[in-house]
N, C-alpha and C positions, 0 to 999 in steps of 0.2 A: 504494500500500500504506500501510496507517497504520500509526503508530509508537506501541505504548504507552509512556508515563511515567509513573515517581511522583515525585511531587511531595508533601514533606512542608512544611507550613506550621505555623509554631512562630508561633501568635498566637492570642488571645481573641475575633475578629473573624471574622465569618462571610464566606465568599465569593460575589460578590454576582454575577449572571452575567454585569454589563461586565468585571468582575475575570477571574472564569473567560475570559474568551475572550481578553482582553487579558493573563493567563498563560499561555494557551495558546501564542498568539502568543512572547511572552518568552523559552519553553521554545525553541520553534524556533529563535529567533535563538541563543540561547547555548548551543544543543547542533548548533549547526550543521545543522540535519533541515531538508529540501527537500520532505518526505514530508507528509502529513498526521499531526496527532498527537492522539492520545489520553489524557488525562490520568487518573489515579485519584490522588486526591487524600486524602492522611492526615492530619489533622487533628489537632493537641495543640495541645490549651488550657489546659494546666496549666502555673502558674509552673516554670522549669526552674531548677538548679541552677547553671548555668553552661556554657562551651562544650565542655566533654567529655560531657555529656548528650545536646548536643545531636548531638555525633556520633555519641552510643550510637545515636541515635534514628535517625541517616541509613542508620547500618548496620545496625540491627532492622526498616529497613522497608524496605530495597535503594532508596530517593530516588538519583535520579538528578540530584534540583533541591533545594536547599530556597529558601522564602521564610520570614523571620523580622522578627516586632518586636520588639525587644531593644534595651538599654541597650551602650551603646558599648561600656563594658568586656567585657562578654558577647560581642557583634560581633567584638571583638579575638582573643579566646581562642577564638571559636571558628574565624575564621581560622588562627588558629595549630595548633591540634589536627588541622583537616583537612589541614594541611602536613604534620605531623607525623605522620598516621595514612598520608598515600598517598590522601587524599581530595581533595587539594587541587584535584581536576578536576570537583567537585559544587559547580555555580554556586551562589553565596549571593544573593538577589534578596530587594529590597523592596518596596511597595506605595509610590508618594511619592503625598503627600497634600494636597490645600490645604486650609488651617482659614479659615476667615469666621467671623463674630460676625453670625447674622440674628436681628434680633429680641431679642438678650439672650442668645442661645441662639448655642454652639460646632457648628457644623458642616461637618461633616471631607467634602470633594468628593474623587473618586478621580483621579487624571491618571493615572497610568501605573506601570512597573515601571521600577526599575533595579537594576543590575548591586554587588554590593557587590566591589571588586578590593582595595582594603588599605584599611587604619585607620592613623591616628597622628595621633597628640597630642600633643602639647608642651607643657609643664606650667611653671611655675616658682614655687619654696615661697614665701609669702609669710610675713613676722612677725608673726602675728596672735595670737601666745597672749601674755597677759601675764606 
């Protein structure tokens, strides 16, 4: 029997079919499905606000996954929000990427998906203002 999913992806970057099938896969693993799965895939490409957007977004489109490229503070918050909302069980996944320089030219190779489980930073102020 196959398993539908949504999967909402918060990036500007199209999904390319080794992507598709290698999320497909990704899904399985971290929703624990044994089953064959089906993806329907929701797409925002617009800058977001921050991570209570984004779990507007999880909750407006019933995502059962999301994958996102976002800025760490964003990643943070929005870990924090799905703790906070009872969402905390909608995997956060990334695309990781290799960059190369061929030719002069930055390009970005796919490897695979992972899992995003926590954030943290450690920061310390430094005296820089005169």
């Amino acid at each position: 029997m196959t398993q539908q999913v949504v999967v909402l992806r918060v990036t500007r970057h199209s999904l390319t079919e080794a992507q598709e099938e290698a999320l497909r896969r990704a899904v399985q693993q971290v929703l624990g499905l044994s089953d064959e799965v089906s993806l329907t895939v929701v797409q925002h490409s617009e800058t977001v606000a921050g991570g209570a957007q984004v779990a507007d977004l999880i909750a407006q489109h019933g995502a059962q996954v999301v994958e996102v490229v976002l800025p760490i503070n964003i990643l943070a918050e929005l870990l924090g929000e799905l703790k906070k909302r009872g969402l905390n069980n909608v995997p956060v996944l990334r695309a990781v990427m290799d960059r190369r320089v061929v030719g002069g030219e930055v390009v970005f190779e796919f490897r695979g998906y992972e899992q995003i489980i926590e954030i943290s930073v450690r920061t310390q102020p430094l005296n820089t203002v005169a």
